[in-house]
N, C-alpha and C positions, 0 to 999 in steps of 0.2 A: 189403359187398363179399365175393365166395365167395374160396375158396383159391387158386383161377386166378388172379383177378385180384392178391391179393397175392401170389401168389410171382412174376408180371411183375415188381410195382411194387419187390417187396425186388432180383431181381436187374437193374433199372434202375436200384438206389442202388449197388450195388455196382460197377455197369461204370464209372457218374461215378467212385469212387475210382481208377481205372484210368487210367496214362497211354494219348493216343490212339494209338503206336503198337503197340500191345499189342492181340492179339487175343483179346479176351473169350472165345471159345466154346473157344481154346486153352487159355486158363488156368483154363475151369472144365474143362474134360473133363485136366487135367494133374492138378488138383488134387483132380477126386474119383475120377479114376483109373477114367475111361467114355472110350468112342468121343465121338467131335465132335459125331455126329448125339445119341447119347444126352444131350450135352451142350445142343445146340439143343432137345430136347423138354423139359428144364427151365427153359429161360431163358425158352422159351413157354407155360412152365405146363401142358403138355400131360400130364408125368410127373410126380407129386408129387414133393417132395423126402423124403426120408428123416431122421429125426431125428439120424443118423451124419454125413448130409451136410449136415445144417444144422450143427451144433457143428460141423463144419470146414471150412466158409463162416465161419463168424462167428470162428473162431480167426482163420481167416489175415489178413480184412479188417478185422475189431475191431470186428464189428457186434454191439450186444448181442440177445439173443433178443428181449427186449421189444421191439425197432424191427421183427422181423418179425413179430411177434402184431396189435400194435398198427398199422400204415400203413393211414391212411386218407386218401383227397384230400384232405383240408383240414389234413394232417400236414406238415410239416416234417423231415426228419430232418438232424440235423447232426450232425461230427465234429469231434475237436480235442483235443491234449494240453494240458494243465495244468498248469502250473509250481508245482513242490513240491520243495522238496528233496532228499530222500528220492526219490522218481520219476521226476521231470522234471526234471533241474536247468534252472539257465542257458544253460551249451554246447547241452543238448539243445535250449531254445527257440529259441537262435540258428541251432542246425541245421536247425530246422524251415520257419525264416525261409527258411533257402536250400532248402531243397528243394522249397517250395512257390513260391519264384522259375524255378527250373529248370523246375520243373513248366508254372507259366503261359509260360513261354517258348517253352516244346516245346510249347504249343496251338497256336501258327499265328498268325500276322495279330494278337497279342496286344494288347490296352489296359487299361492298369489306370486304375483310378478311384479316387479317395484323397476322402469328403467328413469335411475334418479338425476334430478340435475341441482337438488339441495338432500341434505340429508330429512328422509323420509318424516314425517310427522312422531310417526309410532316410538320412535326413538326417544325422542325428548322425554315420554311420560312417567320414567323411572328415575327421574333426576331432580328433586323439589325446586328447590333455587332457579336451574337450567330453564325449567316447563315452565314455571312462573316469569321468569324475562321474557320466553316465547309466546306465552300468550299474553301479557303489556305489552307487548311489541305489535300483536296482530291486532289489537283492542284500540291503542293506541295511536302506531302508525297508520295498519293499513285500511281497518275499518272505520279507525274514529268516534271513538267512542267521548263524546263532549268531557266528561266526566273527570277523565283522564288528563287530558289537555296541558292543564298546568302540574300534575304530579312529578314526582321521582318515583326511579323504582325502588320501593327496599326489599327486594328479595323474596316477597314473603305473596302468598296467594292466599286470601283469607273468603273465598267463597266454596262453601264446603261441597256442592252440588259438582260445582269445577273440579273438585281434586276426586271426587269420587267417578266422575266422569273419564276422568282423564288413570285412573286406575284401571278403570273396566275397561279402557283399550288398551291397556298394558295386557294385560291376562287375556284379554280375546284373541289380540295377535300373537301372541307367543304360543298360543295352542295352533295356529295357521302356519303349513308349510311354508315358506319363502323362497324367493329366490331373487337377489337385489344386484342391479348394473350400475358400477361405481365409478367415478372418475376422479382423478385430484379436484376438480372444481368445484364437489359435492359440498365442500365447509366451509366456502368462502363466504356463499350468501349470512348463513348466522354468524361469519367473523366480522361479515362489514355491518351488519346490525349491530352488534356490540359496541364495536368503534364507534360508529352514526351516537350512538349515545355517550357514551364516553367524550366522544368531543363537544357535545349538546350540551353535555353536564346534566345526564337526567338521571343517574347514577346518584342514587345517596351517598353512600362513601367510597371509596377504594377498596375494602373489604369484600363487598359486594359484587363487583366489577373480577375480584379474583379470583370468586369463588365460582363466578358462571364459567371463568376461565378452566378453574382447575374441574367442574362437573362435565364442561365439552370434552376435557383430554380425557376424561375417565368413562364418559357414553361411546368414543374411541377405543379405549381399553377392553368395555366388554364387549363391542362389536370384533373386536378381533378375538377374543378369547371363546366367544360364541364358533366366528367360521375357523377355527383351528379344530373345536368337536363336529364342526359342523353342523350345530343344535343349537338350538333357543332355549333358554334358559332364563327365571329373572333374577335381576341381582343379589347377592349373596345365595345363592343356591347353586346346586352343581345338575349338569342335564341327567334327566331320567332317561331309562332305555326306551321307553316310547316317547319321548322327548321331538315336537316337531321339527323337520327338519329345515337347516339356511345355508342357504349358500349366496357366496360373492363371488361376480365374475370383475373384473377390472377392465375399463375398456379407457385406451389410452387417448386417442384422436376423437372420440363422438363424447358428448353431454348431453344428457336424457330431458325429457321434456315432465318432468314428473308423471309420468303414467301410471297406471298404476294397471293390471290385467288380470284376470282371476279364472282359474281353467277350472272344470271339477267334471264329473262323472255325468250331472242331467244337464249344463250350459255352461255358457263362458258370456264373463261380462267385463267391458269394456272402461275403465274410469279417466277422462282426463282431465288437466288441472286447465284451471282457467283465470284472471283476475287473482292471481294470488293462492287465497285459500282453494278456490270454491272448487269443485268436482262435477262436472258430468256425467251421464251414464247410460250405456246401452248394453242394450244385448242382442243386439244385432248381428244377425251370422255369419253375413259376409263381413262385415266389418270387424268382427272377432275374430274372423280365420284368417282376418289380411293382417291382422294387429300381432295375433300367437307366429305367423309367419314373420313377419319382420322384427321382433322378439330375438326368435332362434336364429335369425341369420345375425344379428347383433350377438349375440353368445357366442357363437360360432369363432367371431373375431376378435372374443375377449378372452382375457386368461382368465382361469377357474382357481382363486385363494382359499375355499374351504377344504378342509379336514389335510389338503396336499398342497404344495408351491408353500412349502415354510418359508422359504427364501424370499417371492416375491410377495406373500402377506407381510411380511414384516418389512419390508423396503417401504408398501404402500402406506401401512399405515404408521411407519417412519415419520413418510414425505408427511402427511397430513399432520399429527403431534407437532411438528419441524413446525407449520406455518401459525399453528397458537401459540410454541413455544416464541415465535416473533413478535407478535404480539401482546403475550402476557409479558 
């Protein structure tokens, strides 16, 4: 590939970080401080870039220089912060949550794609108790947060930032169409974290232990009572007629890899899970169309439990209630 062609291909990675009402050739000719036009003969590869203007392309968007040395057609590139301590906290992942909801919102015509192998994040954040173990758990377990270390959980989330966070992607995504790929396996992961502490004794008392019990069966409850309307809704309310729209497909033999895919009207972007929490991200077009294609052939082979299949919604999420009712 000559130089032309990568400096296309690098400032076509760049413009995808861009929301779409933002105008690209504005924000590069603001930011390396040229005319519009001088800024169009870079973005067409026509002017090379400058190694001044590269280091402050790559500052401002967080591109590192290897991703412009190295793009080639059968490259990938992806972005994403990583939750650390020290760099990333918590808040910060939660903030990210929301700003890449904001983000897919303000694309247009928006659909997100959820193919799950735990139950989805979004879920947990209308359940106090519930969201509060989930994040002790991720704090605790999986990040490590020193702090924690020796504590119990009592139920209870006393950082206000957190719960106001953890609000705002309640309501971002309930306004985001959905469409989510489900398997029995989806509950196990936060059944055996429950357990995992229960047998640890990090559990303040049995009360507590109950009641994360009896808020899982009840985030079950209105996931089913959501794909019977077929609508998102949040709790204690009933779906509006423009109410966005959810669907569940149930796929009996395959378990999802947490993916997460987002289609809309101006791009499609790509999220996958990694390490746990953390998420990925591209928008890369072949890799979106091969992501949206194997998607729909996955659907294809699963049954469809929203608004129709009353018989096998209610088997499905039977079986699942069945495996806390064993537990609780």
């Amino acid at each position: 590939m000559d130089a032309n062609q990568t400096q296309q291909l690098f400032f076509k990675h760049i413009r995808s970080k861009l929301p779409v009402h933002l105008s690209f050739v504005d924000e590069v000719a603001d930011l390396l401080s040229i005319s519009n036009d001088s800024a169009y003969r870079r973005i067409r590869g026509e002017k090379p870039l400058g190694l001044e203007e590269i280091r402050m392309i790559c500052n401002k968007y967080h591109v590192s220089l290897d991703q412009l040395l190295q793009i080639q057609t059968n490259t990938v590139i992806f972005s994403g912060n990583k939750l650390d301590i020290l760099s990333f906290g918590f808040n910060q992942y939660l903030a990210d949550v929301v700003k890449n909801l904001e983000y897919f919102k303000a694309m247009g015509n928006t659909h997100l794609y959820s193919y799950n192998k735990d139950i989805p994040i979004f879920h947990f954040m209308s359940f106090p108790e519930l969201r509060a173990f989930k994040f002790f758990f991720w704090k605790r377990t999986l990040i490590g947060y020193p702090e924690l270390a020796k504590q119990q959980f009592t139920g209870i989330e006393k950082d206000e930032e957190t719960i106001e966070l953890a609000n705002n992607i309640t309501i971002l995504y309930n306004q985001i169409p959905s469409t989510e790929i489900w398997n029995e396996e989806n509950v196990h992961s936060t059944i055996r974290q429950i357990e995992f502490y229960r047998q640890s004794n990090i559990f303040a008392d049995k009360h507590i232990l109950a009641k994360i019990y009896e808020q899982l069966n009840e985030l079950l409850n209105r996931l089913e009572l959501q794909a019977e309307y077929g609508k998102k809704f949040l709790p204690g309310h009933q779906p509006l007629p423009n109410a966005a729209a959810y669907n569940i497909y149930v796929n009996e033999c395959l378990i999802g890899d947490n993916t997460i895919f987002v289609n809309s009207d101006s791009r499609k972007v790509t999220c996958l899970n990694h390490n746990g929490l953390n998420f990925t991200v591209t928008q890369d077009h072949n890799f979106c169309e091969y992501t949206f294609k194997n998607l729909h052939n996955i659907i294809r082979k699963s049954t469809y439990i929203s608004t129709v299949g009353e018989k096998e919604r209610s088997m499905f999420f039977n079986t699942l209630r069945q495996k806390i009712h064993e537990r609780k």
